[in-house]
PyMOL commands that place a pseudoatom at each C-alpha (Angstrom):
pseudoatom trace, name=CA, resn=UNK, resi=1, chain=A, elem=C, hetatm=0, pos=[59.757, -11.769, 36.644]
pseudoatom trace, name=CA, resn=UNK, resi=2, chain=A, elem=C, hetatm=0, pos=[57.512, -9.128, 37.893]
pseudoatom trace, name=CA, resn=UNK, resi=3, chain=A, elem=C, hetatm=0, pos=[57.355, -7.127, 41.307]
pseudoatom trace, name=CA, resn=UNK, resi=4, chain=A, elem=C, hetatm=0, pos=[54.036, -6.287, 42.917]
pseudoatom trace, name=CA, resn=UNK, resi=5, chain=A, elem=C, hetatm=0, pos=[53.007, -4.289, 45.020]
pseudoatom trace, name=CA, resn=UNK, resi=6, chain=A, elem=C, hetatm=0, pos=[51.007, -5.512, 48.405]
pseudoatom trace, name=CA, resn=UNK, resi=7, chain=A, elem=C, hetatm=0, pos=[48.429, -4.304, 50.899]
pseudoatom trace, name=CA, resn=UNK, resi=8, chain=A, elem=C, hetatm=0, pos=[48.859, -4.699, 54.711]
pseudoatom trace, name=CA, resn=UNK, resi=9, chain=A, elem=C, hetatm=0, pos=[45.820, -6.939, 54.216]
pseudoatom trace, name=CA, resn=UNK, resi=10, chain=A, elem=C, hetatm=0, pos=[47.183, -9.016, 51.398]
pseudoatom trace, name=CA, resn=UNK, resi=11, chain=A, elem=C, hetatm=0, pos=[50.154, -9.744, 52.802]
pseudoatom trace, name=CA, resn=UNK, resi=12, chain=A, elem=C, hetatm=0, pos=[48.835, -11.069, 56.148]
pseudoatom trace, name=CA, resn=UNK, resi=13, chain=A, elem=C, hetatm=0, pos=[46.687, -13.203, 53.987]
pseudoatom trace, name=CA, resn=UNK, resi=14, chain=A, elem=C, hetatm=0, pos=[49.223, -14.969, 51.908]
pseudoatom trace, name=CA, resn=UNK, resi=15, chain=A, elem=C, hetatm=0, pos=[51.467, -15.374, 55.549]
pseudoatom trace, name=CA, resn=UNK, resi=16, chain=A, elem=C, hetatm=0, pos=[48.071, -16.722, 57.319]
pseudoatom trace, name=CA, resn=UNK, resi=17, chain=A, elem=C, hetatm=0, pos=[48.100, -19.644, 53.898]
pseudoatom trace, name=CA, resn=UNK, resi=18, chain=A, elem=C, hetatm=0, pos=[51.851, -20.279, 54.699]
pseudoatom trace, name=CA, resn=UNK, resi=19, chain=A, elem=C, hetatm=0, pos=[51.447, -20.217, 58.274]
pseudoatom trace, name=CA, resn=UNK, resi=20, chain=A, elem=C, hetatm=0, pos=[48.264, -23.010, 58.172]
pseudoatom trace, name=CA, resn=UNK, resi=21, chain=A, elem=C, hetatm=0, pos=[50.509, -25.404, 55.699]
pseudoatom trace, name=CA, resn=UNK, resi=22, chain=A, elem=C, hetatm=0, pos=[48.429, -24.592, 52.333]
pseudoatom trace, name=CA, resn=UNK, resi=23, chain=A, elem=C, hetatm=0, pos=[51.561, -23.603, 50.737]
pseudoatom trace, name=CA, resn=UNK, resi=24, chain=A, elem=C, hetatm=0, pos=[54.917, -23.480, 51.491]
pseudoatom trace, name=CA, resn=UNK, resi=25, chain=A, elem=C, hetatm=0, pos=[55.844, -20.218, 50.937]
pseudoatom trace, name=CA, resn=UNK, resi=26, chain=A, elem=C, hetatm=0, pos=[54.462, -16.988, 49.665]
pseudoatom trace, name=CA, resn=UNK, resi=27, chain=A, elem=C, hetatm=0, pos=[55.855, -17.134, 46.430]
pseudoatom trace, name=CA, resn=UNK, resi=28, chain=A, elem=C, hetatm=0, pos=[54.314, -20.524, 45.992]
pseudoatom trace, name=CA, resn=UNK, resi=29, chain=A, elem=C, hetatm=0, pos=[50.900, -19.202, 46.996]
pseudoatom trace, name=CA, resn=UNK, resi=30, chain=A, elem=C, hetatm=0, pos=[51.369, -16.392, 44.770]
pseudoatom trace, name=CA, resn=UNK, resi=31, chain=A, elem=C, hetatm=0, pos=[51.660, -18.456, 41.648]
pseudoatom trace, name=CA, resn=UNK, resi=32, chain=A, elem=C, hetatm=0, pos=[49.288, -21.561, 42.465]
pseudoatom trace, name=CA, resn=UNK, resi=33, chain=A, elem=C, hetatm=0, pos=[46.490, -18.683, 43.071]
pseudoatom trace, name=CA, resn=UNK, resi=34, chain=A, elem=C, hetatm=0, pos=[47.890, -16.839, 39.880]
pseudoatom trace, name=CA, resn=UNK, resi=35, chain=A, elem=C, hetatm=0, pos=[47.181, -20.515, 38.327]
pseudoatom trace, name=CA, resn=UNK, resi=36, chain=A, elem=C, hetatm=0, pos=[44.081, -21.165, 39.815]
pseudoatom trace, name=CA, resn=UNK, resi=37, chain=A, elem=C, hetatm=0, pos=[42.961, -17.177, 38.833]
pseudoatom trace, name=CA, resn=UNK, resi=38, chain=A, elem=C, hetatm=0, pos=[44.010, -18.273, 35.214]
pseudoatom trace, name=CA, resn=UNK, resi=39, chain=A, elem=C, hetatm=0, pos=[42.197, -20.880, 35.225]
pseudoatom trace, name=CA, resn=UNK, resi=40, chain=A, elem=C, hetatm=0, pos=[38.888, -19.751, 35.945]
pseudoatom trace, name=CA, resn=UNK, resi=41, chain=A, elem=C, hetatm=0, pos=[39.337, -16.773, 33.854]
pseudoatom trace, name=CA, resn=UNK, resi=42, chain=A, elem=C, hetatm=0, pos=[39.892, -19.372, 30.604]
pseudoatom trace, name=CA, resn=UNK, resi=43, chain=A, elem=C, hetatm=0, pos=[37.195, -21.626, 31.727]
pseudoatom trace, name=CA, resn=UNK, resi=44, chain=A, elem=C, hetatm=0, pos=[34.949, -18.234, 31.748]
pseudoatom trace, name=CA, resn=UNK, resi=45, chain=A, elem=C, hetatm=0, pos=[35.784, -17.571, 28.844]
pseudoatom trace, name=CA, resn=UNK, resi=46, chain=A, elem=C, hetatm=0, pos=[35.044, -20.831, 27.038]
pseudoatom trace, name=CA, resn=UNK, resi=47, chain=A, elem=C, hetatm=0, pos=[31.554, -20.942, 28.826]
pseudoatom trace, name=CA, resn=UNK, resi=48, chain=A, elem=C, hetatm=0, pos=[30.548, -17.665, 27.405]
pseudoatom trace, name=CA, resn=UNK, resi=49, chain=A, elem=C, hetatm=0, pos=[32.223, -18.708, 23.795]
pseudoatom trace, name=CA, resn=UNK, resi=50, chain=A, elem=C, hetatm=0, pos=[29.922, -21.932, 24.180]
pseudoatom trace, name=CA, resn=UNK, resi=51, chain=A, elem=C, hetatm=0, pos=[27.015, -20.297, 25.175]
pseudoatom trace, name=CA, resn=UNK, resi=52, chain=A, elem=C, hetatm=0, pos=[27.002, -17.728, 22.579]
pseudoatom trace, name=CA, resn=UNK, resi=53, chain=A, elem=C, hetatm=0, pos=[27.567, -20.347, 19.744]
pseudoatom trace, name=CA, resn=UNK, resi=54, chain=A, elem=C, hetatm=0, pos=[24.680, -22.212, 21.203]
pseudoatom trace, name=CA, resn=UNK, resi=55, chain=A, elem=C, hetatm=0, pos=[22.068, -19.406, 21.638]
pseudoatom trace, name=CA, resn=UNK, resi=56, chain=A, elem=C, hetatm=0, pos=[22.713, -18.966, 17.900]
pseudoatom trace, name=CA, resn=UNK, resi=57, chain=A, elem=C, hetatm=0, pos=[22.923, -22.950, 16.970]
pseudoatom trace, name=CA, resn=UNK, resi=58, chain=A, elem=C, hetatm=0, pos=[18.841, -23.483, 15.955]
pseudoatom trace, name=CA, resn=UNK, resi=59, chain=A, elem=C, hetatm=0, pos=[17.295, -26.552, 18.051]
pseudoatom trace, name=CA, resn=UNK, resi=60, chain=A, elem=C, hetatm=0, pos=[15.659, -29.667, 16.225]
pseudoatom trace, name=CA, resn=UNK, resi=61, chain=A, elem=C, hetatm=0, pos=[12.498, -28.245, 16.837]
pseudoatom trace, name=CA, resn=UNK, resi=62, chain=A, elem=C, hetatm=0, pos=[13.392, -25.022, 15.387]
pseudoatom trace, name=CA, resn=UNK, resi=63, chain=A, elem=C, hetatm=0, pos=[15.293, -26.362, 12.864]
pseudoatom trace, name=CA, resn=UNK, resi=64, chain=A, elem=C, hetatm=0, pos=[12.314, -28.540, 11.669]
pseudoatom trace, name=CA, resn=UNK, resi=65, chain=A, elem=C, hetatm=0, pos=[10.160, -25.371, 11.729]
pseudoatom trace, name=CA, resn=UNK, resi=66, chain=A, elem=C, hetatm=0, pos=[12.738, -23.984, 9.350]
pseudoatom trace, name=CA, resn=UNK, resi=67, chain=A, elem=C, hetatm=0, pos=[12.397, -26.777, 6.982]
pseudoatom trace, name=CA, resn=UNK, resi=68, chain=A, elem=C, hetatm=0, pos=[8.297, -26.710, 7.148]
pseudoatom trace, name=CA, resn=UNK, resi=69, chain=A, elem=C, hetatm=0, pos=[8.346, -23.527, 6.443]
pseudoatom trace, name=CA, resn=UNK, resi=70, chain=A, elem=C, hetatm=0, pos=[10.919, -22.889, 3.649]
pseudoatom trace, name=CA, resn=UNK, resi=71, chain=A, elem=C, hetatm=0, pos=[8.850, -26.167, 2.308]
pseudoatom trace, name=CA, resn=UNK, resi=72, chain=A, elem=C, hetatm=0, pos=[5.460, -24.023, 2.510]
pseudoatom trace, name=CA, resn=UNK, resi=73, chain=A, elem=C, hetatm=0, pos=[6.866, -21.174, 0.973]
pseudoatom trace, name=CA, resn=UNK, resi=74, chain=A, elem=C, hetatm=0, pos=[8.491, -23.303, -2.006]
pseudoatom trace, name=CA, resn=UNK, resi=75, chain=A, elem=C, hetatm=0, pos=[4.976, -24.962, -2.660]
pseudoatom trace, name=CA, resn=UNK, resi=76, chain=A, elem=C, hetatm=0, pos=[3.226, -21.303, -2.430]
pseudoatom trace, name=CA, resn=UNK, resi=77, chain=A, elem=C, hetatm=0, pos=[5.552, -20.234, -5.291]
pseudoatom trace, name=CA, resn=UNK, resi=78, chain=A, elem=C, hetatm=0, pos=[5.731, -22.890, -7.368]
pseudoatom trace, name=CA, resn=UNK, resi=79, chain=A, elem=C, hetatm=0, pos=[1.483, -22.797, -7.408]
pseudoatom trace, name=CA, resn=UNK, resi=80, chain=A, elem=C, hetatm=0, pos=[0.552, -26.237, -5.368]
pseudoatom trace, name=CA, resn=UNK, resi=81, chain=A, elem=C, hetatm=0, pos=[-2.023, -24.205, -3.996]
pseudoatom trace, name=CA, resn=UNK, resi=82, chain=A, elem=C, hetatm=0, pos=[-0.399, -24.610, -0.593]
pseudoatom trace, name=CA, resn=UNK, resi=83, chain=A, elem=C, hetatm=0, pos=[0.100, -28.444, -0.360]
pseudoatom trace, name=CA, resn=UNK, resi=84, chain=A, elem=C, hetatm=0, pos=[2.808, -29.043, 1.043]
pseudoatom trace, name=CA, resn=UNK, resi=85, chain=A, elem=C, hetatm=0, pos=[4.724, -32.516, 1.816]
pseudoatom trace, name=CA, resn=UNK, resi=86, chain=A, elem=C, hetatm=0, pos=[5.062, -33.551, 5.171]
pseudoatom trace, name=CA, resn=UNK, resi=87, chain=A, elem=C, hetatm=0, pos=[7.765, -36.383, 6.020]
pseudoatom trace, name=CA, resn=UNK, resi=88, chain=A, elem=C, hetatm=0, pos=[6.421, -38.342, 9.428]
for i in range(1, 88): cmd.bond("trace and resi %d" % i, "trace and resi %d" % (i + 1))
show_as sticks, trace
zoom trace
């Protein structure tokens, strides 16, 4: 259990959300928002977890770059003269 302090402001707005029917009381308001709050905090969260694994997750075109090249520079070293085998 926790106590919490409210505006004026804040207070009128959780009676206007009882008074119109959204929610029974104020302490139902106050946790289904809480809920709702959590909920797009986590879902935040996991978007910017997914988008920084996939800004650093190569794409098929890069990753077949990748493989041409390390390919090149194998057949450089190993004195083909620069052939290098291309699967189509």
């Amino acid at each position: 259990m926790i106590s919490v302090r409210l505006s004026d402001r804040q207070v009128a707005a959780l009676d206007s959300v009882v008074k119109d029917g959204r929610y029974a009381t104020r302490t139902e308001a106050v946790r289904r928002l809480l809920d709702e709050f959590t909920k797009q905090v986590e879902q935040a969260v996991l978007a910017r977890e997914f988008r920084a694994a996939y800004a650093t997750a190569p794409t098929e075109d890069e990753q077949a770059m990748h493989e041409f090249m390390d390919a090149a520079a194998e057949a450089l070293l190993a004195g083909d003269g620069g052939r290098i085998a291309r699967e189509s």
